[in-house]
Backbone as CSV, one residue per row, in Angstrom:
resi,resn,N_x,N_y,N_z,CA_x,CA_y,CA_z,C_x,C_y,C_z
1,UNK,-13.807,20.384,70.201,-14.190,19.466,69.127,-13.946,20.109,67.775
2,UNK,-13.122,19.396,66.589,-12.736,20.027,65.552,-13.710,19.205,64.478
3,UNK,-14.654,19.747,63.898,-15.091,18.597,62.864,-14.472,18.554,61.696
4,UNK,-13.535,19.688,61.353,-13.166,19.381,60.112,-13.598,19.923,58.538
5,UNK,-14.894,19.935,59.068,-15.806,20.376,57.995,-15.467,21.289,57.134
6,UNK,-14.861,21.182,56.049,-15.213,22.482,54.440,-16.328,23.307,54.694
7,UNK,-16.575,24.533,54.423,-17.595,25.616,54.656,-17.488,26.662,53.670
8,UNK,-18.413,27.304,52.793,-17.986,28.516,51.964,-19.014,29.435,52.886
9,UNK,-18.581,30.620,52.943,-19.276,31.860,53.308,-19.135,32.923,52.848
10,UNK,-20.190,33.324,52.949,-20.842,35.140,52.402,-21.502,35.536,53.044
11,UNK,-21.175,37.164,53.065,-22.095,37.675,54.014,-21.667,37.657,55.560
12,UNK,-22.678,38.917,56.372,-22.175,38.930,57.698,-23.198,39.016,58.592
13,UNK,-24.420,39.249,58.080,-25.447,39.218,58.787,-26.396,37.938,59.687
14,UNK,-27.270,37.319,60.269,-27.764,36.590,60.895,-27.240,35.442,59.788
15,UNK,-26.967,34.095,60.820,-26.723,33.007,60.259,-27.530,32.140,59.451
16,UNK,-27.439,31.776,57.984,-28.231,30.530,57.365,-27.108,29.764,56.924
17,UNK,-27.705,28.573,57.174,-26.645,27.558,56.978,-27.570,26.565,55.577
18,UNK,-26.747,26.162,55.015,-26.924,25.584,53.727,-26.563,24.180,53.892
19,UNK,-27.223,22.768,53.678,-26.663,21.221,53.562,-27.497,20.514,52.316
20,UNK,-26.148,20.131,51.794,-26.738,19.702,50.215,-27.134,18.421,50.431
21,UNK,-27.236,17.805,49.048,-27.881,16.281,49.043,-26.244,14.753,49.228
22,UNK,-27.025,13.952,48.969,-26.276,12.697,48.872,-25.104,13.241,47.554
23,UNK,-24.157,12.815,48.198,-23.163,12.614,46.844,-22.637,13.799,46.393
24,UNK,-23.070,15.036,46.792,-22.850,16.250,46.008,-21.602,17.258,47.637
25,UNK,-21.657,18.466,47.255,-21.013,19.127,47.834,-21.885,20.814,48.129
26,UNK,-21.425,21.490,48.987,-21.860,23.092,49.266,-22.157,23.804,47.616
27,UNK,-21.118,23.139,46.569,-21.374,23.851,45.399,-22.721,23.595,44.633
28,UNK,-23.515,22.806,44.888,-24.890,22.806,44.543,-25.635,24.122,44.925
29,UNK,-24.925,25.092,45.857,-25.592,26.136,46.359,-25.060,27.252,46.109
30,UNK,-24.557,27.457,44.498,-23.524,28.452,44.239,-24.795,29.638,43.534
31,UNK,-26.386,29.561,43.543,-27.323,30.065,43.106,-27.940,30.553,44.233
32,UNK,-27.468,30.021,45.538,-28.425,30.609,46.769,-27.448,31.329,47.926
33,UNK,-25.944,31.018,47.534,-25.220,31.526,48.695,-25.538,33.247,47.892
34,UNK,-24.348,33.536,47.135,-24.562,35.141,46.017,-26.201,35.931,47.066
35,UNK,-27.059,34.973,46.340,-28.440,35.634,46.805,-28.862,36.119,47.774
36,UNK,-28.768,34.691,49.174,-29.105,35.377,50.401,-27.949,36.001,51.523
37,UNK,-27.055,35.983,50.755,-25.311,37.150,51.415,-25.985,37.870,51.440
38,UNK,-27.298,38.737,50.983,-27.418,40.469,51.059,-27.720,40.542,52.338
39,UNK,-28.777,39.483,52.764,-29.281,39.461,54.295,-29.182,38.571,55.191
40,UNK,-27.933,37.799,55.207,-27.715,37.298,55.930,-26.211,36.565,55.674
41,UNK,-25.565,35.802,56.754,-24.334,35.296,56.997,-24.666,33.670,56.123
42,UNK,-24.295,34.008,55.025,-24.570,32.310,54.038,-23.421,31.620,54.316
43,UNK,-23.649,30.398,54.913,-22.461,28.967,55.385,-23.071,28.023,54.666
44,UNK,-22.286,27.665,53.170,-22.866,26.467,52.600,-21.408,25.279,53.144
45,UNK,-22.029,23.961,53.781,-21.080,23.151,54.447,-20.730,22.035,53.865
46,UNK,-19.888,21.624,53.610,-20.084,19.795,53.190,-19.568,18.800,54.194
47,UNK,-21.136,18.244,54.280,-21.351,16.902,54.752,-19.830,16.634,55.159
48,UNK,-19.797,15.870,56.408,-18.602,14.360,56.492,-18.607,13.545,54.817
49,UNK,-17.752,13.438,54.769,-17.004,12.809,53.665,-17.471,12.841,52.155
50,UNK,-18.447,14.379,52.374,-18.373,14.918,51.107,-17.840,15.618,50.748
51,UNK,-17.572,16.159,48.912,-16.900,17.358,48.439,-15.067,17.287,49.482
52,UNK,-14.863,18.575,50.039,-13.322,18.836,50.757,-13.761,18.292,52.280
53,UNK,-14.439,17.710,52.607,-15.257,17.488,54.167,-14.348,16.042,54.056
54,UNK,-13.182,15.459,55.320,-13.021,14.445,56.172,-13.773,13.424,56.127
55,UNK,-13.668,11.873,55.979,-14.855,10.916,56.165,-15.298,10.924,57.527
56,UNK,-13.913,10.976,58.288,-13.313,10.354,59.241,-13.805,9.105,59.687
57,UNK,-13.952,8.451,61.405,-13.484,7.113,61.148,-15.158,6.566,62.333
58,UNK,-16.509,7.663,62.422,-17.348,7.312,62.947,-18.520,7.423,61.588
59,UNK,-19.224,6.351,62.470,-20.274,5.840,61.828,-21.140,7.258,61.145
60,UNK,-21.541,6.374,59.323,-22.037,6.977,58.595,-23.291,7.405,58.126
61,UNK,-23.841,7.819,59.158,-25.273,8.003,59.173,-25.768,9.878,59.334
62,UNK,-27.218,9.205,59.356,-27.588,10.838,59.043,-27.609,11.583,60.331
63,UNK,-28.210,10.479,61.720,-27.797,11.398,62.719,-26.490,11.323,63.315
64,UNK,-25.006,11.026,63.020,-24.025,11.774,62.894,-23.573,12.725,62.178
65,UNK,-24.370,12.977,60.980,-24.295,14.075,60.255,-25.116,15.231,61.095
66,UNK,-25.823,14.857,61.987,-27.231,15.780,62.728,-25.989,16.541,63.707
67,UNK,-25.271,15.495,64.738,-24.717,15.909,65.693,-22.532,16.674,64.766
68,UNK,-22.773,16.222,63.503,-21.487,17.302,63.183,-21.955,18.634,63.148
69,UNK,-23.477,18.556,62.829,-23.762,20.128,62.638,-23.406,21.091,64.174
70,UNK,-23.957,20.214,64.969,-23.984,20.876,65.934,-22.391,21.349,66.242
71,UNK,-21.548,19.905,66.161,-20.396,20.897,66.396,-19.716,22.002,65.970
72,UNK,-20.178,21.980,64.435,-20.023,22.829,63.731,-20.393,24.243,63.993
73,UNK,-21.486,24.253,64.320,-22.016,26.114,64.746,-21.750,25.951,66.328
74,UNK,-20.690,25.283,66.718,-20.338,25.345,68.061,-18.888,26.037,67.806
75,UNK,-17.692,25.742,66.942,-16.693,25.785,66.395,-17.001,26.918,66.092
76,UNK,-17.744,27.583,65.654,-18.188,29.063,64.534,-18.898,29.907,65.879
77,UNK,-19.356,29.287,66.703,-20.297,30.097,67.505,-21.477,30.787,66.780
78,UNK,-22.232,29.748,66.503,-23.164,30.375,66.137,-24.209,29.652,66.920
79,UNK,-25.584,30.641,67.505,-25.928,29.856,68.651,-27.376,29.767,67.463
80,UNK,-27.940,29.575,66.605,-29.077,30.035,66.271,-28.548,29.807,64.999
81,UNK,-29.407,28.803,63.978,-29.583,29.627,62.576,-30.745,29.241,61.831
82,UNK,-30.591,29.996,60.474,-31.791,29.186,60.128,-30.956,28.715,59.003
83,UNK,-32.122,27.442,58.906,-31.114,25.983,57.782,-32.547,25.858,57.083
84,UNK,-31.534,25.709,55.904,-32.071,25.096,54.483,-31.431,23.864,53.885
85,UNK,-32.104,22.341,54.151,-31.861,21.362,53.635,-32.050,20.744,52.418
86,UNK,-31.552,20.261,51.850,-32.131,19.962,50.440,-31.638,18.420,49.986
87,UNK,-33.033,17.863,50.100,-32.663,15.663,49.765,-31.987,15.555,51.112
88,UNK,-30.596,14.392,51.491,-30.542,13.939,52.252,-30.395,14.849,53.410
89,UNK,-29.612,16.974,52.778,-29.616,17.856,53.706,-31.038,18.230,54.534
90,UNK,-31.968,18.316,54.177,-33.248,18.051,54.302,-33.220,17.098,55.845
91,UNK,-32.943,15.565,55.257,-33.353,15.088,56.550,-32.142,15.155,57.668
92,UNK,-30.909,15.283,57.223,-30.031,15.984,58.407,-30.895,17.027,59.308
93,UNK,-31.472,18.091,58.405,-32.201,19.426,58.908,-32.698,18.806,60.168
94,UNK,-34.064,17.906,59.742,-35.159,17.422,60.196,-34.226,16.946,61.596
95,UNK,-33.856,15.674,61.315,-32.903,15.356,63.108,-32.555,16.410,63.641
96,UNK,-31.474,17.427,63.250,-31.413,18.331,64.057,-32.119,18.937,64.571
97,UNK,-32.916,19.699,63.694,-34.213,20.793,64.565,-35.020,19.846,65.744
98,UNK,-35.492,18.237,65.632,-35.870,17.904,66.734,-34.706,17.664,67.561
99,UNK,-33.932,17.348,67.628,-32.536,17.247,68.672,-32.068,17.898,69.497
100,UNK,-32.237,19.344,68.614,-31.491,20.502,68.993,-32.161,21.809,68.903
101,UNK,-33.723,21.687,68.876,-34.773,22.819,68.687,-34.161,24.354,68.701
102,UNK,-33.476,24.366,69.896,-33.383,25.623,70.424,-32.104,26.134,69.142
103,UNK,-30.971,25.463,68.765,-30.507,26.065,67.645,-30.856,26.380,66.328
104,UNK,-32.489,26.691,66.365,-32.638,26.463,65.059,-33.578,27.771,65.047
105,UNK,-33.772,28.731,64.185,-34.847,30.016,63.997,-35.890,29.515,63.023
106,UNK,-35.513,28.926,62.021,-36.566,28.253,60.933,-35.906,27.208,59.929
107,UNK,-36.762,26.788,59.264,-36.304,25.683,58.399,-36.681,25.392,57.317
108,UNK,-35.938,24.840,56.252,-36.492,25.215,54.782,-35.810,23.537,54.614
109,UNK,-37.271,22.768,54.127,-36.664,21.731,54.178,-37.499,21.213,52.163
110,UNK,-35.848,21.000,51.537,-36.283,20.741,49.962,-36.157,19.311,49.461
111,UNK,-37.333,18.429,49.375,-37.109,17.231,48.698,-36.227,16.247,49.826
112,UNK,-36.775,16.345,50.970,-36.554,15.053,52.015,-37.384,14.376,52.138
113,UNK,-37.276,13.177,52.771,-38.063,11.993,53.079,-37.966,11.758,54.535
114,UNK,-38.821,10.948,55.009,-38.670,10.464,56.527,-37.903,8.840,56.304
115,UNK,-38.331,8.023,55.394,-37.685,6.567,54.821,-37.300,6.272,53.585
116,UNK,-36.662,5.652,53.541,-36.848,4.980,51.977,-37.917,5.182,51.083
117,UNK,-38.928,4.297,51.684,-40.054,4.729,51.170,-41.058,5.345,50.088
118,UNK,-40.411,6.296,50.883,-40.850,8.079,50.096,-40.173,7.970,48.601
119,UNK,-39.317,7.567,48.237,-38.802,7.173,47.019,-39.809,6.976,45.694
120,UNK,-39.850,7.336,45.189,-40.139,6.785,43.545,-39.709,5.546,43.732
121,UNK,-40.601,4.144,43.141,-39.544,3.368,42.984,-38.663,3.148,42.299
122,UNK,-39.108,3.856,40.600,-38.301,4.260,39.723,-37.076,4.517,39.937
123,UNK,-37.091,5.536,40.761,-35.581,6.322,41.285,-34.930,5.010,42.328
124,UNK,-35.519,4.899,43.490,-35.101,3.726,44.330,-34.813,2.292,44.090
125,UNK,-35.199,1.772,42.887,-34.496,0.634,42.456,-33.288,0.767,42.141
126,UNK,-32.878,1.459,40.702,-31.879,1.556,41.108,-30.584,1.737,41.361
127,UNK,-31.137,2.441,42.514,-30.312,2.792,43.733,-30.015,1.466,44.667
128,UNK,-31.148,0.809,44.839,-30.909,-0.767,45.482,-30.046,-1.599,45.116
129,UNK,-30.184,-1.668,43.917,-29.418,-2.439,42.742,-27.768,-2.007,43.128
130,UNK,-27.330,-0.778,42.426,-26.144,0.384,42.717,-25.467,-0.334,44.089
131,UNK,-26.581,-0.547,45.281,-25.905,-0.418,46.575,-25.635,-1.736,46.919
132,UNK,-26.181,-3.029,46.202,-25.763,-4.271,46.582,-24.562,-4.740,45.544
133,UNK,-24.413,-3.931,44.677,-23.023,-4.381,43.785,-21.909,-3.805,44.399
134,UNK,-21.887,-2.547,44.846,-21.361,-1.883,45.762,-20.510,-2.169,47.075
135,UNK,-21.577,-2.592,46.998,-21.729,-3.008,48.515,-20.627,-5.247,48.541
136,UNK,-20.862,-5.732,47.342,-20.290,-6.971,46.810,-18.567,-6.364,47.269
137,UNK,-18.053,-5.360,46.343,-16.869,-5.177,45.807,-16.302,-4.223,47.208
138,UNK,-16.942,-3.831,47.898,-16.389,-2.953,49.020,-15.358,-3.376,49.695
139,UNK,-14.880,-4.211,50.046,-13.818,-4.961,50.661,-12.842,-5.121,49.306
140,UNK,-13.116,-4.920,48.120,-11.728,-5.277,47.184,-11.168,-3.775,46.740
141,UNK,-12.023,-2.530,46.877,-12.058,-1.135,46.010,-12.766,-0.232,46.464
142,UNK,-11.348,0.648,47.325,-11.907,1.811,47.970,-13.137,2.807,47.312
143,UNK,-13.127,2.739,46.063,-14.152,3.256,45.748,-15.137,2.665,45.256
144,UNK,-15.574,1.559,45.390,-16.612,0.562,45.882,-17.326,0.604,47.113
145,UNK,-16.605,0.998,47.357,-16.805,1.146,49.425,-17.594,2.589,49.554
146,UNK,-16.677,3.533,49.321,-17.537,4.875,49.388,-19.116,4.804,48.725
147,UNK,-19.272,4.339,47.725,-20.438,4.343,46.904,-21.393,3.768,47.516
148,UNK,-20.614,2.226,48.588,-21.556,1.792,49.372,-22.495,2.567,50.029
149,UNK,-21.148,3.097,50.451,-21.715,4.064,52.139,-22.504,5.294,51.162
150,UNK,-22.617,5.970,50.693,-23.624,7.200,49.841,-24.313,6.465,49.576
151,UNK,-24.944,4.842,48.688,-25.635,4.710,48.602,-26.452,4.218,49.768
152,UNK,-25.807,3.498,50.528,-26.170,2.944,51.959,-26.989,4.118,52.628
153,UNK,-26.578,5.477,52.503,-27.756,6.483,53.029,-28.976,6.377,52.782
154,UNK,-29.278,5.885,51.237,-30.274,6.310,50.423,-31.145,5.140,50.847
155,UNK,-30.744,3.722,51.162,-30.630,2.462,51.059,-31.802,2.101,52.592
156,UNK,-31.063,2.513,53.702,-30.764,1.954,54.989,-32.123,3.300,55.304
157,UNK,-32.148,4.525,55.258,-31.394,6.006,55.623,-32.790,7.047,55.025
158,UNK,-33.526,7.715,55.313,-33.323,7.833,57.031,-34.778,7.152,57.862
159,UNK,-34.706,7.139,59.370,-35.349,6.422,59.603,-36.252,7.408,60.784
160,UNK,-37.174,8.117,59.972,-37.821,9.202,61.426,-39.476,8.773,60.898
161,UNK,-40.011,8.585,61.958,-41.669,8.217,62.148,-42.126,9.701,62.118
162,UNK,-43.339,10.009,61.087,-44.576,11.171,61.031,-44.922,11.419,62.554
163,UNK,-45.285,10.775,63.376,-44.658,11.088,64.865,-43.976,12.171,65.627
164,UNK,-42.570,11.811,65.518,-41.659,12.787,65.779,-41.250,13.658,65.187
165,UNK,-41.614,14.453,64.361,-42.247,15.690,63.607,-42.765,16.547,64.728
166,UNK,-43.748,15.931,65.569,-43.932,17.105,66.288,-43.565,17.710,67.420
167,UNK,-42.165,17.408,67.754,-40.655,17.994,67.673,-40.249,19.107,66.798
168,UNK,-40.644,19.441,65.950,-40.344,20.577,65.410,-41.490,21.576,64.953
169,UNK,-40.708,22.820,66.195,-41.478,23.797,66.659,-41.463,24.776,65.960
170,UNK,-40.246,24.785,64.824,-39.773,26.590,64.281,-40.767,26.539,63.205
171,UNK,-40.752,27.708,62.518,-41.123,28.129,61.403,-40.422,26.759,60.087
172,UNK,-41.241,26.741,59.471,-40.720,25.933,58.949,-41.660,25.681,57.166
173,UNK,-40.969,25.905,56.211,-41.108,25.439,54.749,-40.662,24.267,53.766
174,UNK,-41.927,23.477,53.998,-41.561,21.852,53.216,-41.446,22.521,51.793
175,UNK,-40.765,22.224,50.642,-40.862,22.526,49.519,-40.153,21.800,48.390
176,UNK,-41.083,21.654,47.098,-40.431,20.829,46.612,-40.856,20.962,45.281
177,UNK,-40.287,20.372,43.941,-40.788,20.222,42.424,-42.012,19.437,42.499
178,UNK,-43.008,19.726,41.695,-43.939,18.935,40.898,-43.978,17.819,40.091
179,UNK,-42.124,17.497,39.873,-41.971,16.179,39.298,-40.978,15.914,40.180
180,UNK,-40.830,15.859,41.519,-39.912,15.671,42.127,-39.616,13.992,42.624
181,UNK,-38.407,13.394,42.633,-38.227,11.945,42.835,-39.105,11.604,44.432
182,UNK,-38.848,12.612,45.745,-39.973,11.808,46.316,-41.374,11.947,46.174
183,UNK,-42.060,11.057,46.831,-43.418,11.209,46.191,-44.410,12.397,47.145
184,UNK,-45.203,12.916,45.854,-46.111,14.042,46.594,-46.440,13.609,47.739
185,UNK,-47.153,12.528,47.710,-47.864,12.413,49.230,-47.094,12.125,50.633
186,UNK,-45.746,11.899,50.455,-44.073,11.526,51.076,-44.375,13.291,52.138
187,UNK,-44.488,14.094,50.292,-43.910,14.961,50.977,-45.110,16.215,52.009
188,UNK,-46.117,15.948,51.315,-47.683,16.454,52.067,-47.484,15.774,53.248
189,UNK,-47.316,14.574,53.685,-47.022,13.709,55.178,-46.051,14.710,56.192
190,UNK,-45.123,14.656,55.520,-44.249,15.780,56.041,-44.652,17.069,56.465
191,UNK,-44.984,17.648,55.618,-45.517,19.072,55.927,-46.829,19.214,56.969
192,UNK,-47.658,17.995,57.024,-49.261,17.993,57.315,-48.518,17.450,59.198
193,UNK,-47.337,16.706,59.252,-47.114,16.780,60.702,-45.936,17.487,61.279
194,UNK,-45.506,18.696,60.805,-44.957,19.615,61.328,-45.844,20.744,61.733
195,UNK,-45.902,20.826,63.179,-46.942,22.040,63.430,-46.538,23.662,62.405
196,UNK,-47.739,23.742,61.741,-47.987,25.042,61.355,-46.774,24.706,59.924
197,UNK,-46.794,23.967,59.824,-45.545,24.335,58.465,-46.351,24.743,57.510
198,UNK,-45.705,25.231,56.524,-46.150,25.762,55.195,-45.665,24.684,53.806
199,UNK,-46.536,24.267,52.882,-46.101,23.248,52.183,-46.310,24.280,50.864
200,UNK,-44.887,24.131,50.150,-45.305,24.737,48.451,-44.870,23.996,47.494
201,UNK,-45.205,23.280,46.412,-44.608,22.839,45.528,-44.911,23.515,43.813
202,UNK,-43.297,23.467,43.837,-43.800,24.455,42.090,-43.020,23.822,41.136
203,UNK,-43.085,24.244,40.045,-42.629,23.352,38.965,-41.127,23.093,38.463
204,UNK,-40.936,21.807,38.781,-39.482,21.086,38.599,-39.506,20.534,38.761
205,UNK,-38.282,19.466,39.405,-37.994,18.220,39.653,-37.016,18.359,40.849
206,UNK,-36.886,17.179,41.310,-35.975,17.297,42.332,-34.568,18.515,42.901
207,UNK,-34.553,19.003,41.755,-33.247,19.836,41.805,-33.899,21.367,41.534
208,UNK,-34.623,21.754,42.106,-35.399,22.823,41.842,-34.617,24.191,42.408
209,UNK,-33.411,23.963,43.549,-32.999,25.153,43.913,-31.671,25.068,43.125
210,UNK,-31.052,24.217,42.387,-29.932,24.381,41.234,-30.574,24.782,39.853
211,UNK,-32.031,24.235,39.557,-32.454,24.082,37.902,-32.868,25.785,38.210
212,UNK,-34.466,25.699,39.155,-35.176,27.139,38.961,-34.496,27.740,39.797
213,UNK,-33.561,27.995,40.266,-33.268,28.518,41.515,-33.996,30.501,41.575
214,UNK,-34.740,31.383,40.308,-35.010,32.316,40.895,-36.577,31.739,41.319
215,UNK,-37.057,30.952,41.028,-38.236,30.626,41.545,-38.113,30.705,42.955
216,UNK,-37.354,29.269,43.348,-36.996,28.836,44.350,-36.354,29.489,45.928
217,UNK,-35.697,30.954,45.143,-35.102,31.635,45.908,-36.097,32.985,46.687
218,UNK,-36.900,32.741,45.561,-37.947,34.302,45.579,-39.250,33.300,46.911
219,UNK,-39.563,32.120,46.328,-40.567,31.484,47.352,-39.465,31.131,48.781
220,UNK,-38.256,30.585,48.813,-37.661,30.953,50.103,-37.874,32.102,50.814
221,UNK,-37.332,33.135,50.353,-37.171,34.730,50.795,-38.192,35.068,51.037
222,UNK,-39.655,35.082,50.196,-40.829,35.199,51.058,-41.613,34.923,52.126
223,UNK,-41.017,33.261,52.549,-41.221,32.844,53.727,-40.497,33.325,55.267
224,UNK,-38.875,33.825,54.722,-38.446,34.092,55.811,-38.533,35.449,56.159
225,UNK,-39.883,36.281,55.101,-39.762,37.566,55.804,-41.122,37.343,56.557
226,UNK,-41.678,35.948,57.058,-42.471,35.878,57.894,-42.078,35.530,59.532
227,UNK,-40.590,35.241,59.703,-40.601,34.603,60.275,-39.623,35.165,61.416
């Protein structure tokens, strides 16, 4: 199985794998690959039909984004890593680690949601708005269409019940800004049904591992020398 996938790497030590948000690419993580290369093998990836990443021609959802990962550290051989998600990478994370438990050592999950929901509505209108004009012109303008489908993530995307959370067994760090677009209690839900997770939120906004990233990097790194 070839996925195709764009990948930057640093480093040679134990595997962390890096998945950015909606719309963006691995280069959102040009503050955390540098950093954690000292101790470990940094793979920042982009998404299916983000950044240099293939659309290709299967359905655009988050758990096909769950099951490229897998092929992905299948392709690389990597049997084990630990992943740091961030927004929609986040809930990729989340599917995988319940999917695929055993490939996973811990998890650093930044500014995901389980639904829509979890949204600001502020932020999530719109985005609603964005995805039904979008979504109008998609059949006349290929890039009408794409915008659909990115916004269609945000839109549709993702769809995991507080429930099945407890599916995920690893070590694991919910974390997020203090003014962050989903909502605190989105993200306390999250953390409060992952066994034993650790919840931190410090001051920023949604983009807390691009804006603060030594904050962000120093409260990562402390967690994974627990783990």
């Amino acid at each position: 199985m070839n996925t195709g996938l764009y990948y930057q790497e640093k480093g040679n030590q134990e595997p962390f794998i890096l998945l950015h948000g909606n719309g963006e690419d691995s280069s959102y993580f040009k503050n955390q690959i540098a950093y954690f290369s000292r101790k470990y093998r940094v793979i920042a990836v982009d998404t299916r039909g983000h950044g240099r990443s293939p659309r290709g021609t299967v359905p655009f959802t988050i758990e096909q984004f769950a099951c490229d990962l897998y092929g992905f550290m299948a392709e690389l051989e990597i049997s084990k890593a630990v992943i740091l998600g961030f927004s929609d990478g986040a809930n990729i994370a989340m599917k995988f680690a319940m999917k695929y438990p055993d490939k996973v050592k811990a998890l650093i999950l930044n500014g995901g949601n389980l639904n829509p929901k979890g949204v600001k509505r502020t932020i999530q209108i719109p985005i609603e708005i964005g995805y039904k004009i979008a979504k109008r012109f998609a059949s006349q303008s290929p890039d009408a269409k794409k915008k659909a489908e990115m916004l269609g993530l945000m839109v549709n995307e993702p769809n995991i019940s507080p429930d099945e959370l407890s599916k995920i067994t690893v070590p694991t760090l919910v974390i997020c800004g203090k003014n962050d677009m989903i909502k605190e209690s989105h993200t306390r839900e999250i953390a409060e049904n992952i066994p034993d997770a650790k919840l931190l939120i410090i001051k920023g906004d949604h983009f807390i591992a691009n804006k603060r990233y030594i904050a962000f990097n120093s409260e990562v790194e402390n967690f994974l020398q627990t783990v």
